[in-house]
N, CA, C and O atoms as a Tinker XYZ file with bonds, in Angstrom:
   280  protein
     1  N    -46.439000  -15.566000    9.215000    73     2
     2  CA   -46.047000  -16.734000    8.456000    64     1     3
     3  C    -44.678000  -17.184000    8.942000    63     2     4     5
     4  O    -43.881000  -16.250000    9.034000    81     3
     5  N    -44.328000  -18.069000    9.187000    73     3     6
     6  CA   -43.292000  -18.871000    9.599000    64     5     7
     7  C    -42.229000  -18.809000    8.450000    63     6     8     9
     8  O    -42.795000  -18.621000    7.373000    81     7
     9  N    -40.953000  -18.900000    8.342000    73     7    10
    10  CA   -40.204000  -19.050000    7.437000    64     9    11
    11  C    -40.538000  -19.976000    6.586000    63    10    12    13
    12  O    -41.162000  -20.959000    6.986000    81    11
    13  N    -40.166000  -19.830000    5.186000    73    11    14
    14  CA   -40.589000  -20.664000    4.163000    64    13    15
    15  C    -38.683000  -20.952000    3.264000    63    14    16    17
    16  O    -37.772000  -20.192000    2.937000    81    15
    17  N    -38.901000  -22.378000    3.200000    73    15    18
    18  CA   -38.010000  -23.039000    3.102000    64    17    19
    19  C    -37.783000  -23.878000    1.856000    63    18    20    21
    20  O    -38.553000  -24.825000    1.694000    81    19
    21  N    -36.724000  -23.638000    0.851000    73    19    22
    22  CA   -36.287000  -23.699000    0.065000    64    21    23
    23  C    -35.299000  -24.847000    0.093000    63    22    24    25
    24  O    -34.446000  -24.686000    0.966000    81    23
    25  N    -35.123000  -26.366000   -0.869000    73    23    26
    26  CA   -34.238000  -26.792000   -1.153000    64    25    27
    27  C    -34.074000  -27.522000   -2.195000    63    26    28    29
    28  O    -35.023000  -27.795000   -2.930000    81    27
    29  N    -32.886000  -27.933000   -2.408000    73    27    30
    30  CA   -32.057000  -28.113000   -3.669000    64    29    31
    31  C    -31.981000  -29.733000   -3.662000    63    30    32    33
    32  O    -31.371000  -30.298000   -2.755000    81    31
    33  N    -32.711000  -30.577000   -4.856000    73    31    34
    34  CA   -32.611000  -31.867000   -4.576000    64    33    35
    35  C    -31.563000  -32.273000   -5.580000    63    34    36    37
    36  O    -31.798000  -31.786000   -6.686000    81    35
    37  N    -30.325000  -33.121000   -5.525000    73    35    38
    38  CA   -29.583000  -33.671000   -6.189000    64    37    39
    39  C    -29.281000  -35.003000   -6.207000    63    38    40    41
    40  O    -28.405000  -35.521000   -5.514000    81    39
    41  N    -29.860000  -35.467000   -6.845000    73    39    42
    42  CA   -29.831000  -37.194000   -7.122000    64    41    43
    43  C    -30.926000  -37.531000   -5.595000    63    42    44    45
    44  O    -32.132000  -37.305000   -5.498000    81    43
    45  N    -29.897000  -38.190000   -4.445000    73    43    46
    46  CA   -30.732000  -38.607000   -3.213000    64    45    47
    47  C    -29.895000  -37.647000   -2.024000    63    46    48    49
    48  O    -29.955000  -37.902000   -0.821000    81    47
    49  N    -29.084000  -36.467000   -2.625000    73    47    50
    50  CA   -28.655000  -35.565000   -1.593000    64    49    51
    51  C    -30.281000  -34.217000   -1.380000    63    50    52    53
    52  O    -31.171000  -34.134000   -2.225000    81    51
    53  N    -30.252000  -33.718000   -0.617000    73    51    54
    54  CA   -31.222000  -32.509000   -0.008000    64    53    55
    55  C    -30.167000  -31.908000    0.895000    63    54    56    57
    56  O    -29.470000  -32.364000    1.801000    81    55
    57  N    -30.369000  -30.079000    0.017000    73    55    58
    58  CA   -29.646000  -29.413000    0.479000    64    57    59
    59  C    -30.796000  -28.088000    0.686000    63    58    60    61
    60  O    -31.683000  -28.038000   -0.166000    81    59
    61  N    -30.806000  -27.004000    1.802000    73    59    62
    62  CA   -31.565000  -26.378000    1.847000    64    61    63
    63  C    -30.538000  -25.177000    1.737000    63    62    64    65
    64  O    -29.537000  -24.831000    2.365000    81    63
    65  N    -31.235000  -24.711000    0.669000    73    63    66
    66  CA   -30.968000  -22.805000    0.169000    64    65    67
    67  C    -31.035000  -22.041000    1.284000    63    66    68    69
    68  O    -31.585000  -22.469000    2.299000    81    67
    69  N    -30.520000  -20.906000    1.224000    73    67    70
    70  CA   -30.618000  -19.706000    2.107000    64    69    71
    71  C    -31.521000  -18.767000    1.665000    63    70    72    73
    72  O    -32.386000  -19.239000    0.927000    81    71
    73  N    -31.596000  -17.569000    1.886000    73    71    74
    74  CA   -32.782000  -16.949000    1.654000    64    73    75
    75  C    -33.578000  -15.667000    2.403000    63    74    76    77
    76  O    -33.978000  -16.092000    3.486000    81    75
    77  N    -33.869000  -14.582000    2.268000    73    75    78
    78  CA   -34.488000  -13.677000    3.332000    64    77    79
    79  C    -36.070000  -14.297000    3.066000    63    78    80    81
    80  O    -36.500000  -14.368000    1.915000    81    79
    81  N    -36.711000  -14.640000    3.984000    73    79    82
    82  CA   -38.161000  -14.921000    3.962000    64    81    83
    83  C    -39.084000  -14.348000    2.895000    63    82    84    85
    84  O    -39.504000  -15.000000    1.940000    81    83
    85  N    -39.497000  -12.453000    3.260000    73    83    86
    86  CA   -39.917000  -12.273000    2.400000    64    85    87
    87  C    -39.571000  -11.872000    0.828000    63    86    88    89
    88  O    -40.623000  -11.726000    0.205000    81    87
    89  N    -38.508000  -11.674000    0.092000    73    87    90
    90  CA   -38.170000  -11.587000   -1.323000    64    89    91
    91  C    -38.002000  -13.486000   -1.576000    63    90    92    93
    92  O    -38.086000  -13.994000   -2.695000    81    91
    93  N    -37.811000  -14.127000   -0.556000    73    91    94
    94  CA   -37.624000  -15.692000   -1.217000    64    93    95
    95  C    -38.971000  -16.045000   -1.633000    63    94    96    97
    96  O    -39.079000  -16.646000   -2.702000    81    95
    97  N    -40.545000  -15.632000   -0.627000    73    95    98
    98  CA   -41.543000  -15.686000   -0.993000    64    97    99
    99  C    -42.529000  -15.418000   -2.248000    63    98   100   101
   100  O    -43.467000  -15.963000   -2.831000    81    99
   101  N    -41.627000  -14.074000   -2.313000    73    99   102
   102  CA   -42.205000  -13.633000   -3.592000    64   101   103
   103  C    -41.495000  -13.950000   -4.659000    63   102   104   105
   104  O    -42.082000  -13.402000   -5.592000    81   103
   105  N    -40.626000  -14.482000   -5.045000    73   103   106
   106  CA   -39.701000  -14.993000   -5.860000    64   105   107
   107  C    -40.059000  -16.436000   -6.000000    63   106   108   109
   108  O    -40.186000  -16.772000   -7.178000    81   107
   109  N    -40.234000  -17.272000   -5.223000    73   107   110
   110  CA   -41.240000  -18.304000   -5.339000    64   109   111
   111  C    -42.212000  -18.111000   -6.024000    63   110   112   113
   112  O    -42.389000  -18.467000   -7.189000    81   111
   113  N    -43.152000  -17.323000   -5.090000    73   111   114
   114  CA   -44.538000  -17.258000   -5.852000    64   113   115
   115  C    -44.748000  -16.900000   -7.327000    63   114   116   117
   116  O    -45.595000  -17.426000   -8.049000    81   115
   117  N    -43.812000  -15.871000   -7.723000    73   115   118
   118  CA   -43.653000  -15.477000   -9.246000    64   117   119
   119  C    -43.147000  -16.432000   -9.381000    63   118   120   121
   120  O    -43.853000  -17.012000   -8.555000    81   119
   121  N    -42.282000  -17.434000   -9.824000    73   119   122
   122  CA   -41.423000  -18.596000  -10.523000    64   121   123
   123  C    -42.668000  -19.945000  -10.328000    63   122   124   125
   124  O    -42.947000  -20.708000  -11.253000    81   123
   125  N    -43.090000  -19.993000   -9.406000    73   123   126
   126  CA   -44.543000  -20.733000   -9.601000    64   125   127
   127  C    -45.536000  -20.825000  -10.429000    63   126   128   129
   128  O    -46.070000  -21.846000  -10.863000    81   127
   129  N    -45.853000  -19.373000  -10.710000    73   127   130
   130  CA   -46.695000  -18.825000  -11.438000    64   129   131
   131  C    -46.385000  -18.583000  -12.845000    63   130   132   133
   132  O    -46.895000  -18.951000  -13.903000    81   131
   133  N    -45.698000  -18.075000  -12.625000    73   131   134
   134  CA   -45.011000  -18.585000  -14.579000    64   133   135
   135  C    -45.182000  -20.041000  -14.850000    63   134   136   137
   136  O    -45.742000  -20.309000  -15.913000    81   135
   137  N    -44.873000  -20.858000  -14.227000    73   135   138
   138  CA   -44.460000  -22.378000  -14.272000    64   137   139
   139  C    -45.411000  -22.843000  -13.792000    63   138   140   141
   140  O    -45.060000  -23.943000  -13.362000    81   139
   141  N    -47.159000  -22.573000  -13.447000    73   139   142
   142  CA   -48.303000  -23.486000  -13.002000    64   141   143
   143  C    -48.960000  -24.470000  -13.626000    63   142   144   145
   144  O    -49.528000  -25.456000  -13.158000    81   143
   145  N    -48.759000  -23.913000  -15.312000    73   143   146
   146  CA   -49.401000  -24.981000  -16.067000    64   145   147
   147  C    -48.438000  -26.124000  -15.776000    63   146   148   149
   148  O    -48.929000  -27.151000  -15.308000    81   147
   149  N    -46.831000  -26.059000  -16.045000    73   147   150
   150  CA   -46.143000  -26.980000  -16.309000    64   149   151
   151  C    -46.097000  -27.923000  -14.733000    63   150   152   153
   152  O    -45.533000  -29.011000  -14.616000    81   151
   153  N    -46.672000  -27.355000  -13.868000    73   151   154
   154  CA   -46.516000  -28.108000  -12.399000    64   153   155
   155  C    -46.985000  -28.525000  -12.227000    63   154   156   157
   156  O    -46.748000  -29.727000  -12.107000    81   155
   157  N    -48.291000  -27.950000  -12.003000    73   155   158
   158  CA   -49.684000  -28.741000  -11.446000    64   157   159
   159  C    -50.752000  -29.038000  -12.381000    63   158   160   161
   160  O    -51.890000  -29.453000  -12.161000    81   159
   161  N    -50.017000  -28.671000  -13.743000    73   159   162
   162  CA   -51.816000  -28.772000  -15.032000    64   161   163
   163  C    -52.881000  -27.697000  -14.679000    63   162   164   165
   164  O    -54.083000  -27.928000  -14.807000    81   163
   165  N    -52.438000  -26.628000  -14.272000    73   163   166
   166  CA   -52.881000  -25.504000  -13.935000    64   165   167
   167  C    -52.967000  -23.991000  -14.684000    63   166   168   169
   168  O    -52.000000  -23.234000  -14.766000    81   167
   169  N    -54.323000  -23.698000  -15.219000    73   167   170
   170  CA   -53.955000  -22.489000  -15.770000    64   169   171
   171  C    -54.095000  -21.140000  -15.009000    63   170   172   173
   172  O    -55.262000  -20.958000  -14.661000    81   171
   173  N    -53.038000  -19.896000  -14.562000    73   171   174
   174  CA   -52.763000  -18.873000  -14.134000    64   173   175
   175  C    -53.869000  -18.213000  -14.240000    63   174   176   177
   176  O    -54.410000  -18.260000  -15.344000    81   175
   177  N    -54.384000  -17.593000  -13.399000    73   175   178
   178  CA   -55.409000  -16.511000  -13.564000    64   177   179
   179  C    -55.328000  -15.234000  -12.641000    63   178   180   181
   180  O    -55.859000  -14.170000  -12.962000    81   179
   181  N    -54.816000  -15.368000  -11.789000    73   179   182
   182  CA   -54.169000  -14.028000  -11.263000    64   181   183
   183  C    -53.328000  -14.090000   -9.596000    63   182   184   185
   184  O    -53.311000  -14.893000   -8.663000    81   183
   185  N    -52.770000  -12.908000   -9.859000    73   183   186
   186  CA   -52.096000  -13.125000   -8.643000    64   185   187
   187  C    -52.149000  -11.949000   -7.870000    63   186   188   189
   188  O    -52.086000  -10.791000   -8.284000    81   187
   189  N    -52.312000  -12.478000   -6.325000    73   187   190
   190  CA   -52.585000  -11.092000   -5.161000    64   189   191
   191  C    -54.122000  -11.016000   -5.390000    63   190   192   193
   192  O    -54.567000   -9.951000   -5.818000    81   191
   193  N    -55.026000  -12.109000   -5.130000    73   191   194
   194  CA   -56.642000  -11.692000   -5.947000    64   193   195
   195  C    -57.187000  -11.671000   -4.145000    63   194   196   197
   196  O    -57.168000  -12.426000   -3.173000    81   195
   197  N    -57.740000   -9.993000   -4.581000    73   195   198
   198  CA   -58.664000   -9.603000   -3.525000    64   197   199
   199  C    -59.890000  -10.556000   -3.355000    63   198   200   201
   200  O    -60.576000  -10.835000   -4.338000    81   199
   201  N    -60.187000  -11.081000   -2.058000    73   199   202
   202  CA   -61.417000  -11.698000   -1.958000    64   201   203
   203  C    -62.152000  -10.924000   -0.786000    63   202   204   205
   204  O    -61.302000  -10.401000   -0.066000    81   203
   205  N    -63.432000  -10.676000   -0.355000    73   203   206
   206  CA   -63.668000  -10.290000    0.706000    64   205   207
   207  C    -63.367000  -11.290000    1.778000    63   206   208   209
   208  O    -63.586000  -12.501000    1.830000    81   207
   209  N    -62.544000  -10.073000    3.013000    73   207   210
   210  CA   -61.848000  -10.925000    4.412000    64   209   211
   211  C    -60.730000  -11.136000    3.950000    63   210   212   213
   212  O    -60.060000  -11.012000    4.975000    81   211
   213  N    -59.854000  -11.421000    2.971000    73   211   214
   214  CA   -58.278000  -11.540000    2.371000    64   213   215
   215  C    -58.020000  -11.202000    1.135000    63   214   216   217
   216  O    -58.611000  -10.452000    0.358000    81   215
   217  N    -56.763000  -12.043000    1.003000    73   215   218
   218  CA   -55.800000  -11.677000   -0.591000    64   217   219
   219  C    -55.704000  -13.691000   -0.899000    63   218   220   221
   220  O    -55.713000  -14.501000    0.028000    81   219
   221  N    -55.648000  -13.953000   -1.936000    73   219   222
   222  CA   -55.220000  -15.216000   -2.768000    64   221   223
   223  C    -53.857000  -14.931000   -2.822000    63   222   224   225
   224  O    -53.484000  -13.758000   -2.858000    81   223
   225  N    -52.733000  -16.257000   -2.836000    73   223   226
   226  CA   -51.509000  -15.461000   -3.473000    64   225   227
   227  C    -51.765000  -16.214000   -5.024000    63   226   228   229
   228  O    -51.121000  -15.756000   -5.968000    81   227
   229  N    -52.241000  -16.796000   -5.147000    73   227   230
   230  CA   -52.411000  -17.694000   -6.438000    64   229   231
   231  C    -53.756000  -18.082000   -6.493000    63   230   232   233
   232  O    -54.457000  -18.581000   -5.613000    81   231
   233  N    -54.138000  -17.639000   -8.203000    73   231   234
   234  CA   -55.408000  -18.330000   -8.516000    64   233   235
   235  C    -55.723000  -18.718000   -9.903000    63   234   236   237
   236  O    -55.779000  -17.893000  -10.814000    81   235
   237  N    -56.000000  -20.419000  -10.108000    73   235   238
   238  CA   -55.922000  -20.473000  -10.592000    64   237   239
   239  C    -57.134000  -21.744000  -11.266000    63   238   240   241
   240  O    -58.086000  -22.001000  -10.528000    81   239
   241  N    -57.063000  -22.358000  -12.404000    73   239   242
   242  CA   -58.379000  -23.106000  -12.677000    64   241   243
   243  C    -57.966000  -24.016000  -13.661000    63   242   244   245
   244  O    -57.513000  -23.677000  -14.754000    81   243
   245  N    -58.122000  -25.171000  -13.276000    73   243   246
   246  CA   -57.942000  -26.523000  -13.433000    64   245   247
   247  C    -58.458000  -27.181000  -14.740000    63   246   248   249
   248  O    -59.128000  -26.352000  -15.357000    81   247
   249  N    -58.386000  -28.424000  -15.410000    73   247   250
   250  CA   -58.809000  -28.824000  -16.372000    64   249   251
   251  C    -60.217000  -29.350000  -16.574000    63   250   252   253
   252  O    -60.796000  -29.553000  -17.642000    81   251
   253  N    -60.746000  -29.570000  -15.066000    73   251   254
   254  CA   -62.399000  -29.715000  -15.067000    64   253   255
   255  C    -62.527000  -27.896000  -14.826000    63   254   256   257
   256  O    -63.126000  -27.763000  -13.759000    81   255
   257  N    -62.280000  -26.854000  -15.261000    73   255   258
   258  CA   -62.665000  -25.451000  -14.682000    64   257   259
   259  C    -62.883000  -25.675000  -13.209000    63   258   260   261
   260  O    -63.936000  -25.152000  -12.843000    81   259
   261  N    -62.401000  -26.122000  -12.506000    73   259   262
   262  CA   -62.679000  -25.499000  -10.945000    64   261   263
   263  C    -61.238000  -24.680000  -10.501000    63   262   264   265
   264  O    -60.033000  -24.875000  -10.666000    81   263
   265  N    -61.873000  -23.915000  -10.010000    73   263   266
   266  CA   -60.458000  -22.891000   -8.961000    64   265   267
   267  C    -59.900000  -23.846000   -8.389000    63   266   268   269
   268  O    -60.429000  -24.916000   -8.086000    81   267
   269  N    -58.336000  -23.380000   -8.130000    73   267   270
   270  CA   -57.457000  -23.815000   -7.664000    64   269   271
   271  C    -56.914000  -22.949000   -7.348000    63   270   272   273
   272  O    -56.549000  -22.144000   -8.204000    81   271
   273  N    -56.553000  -22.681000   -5.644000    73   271   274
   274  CA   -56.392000  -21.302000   -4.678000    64   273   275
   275  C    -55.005000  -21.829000   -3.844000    63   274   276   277
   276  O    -54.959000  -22.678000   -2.954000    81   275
   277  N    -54.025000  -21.134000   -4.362000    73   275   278
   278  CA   -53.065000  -21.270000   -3.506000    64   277   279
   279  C    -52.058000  -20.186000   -2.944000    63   278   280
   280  O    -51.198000  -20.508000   -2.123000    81   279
């Protein structure tokens, strides 16, 4: 995975955070996930979900019930 990039919007300034890749990732992903309903109208259903062939980092299911995999 390529670095994942973090920034700070203030009024019409963009400032980009610092960060070690992986604890910024997972610190994302948890602060996402607490906060899915309020983002995307999304309700939480688990996180790290084994699928056969991978992992989900987010899963979750929408207001028509369909998954929403991110």
């Amino acid at each position: 995975m390529s670095d994942l990039k973090l920034f700070k919007v203030v009024g019409s300034t963009v400032d980009q955070l610092s960060g070690g890749a992986v604890a910024l990732e997972k610190a994302l992903q948890q602060t996402f996930e607490l906060n899915l309903e309020a983002l995307l109208g999304v309700r939480f259903l688990a996180s790290e979900f084994i699928v056969e062939g991978g992992r989900l980092d987010t899963l979750g299911i929408d207001e028509n019930n369909s998954p929403v995999i991110i």
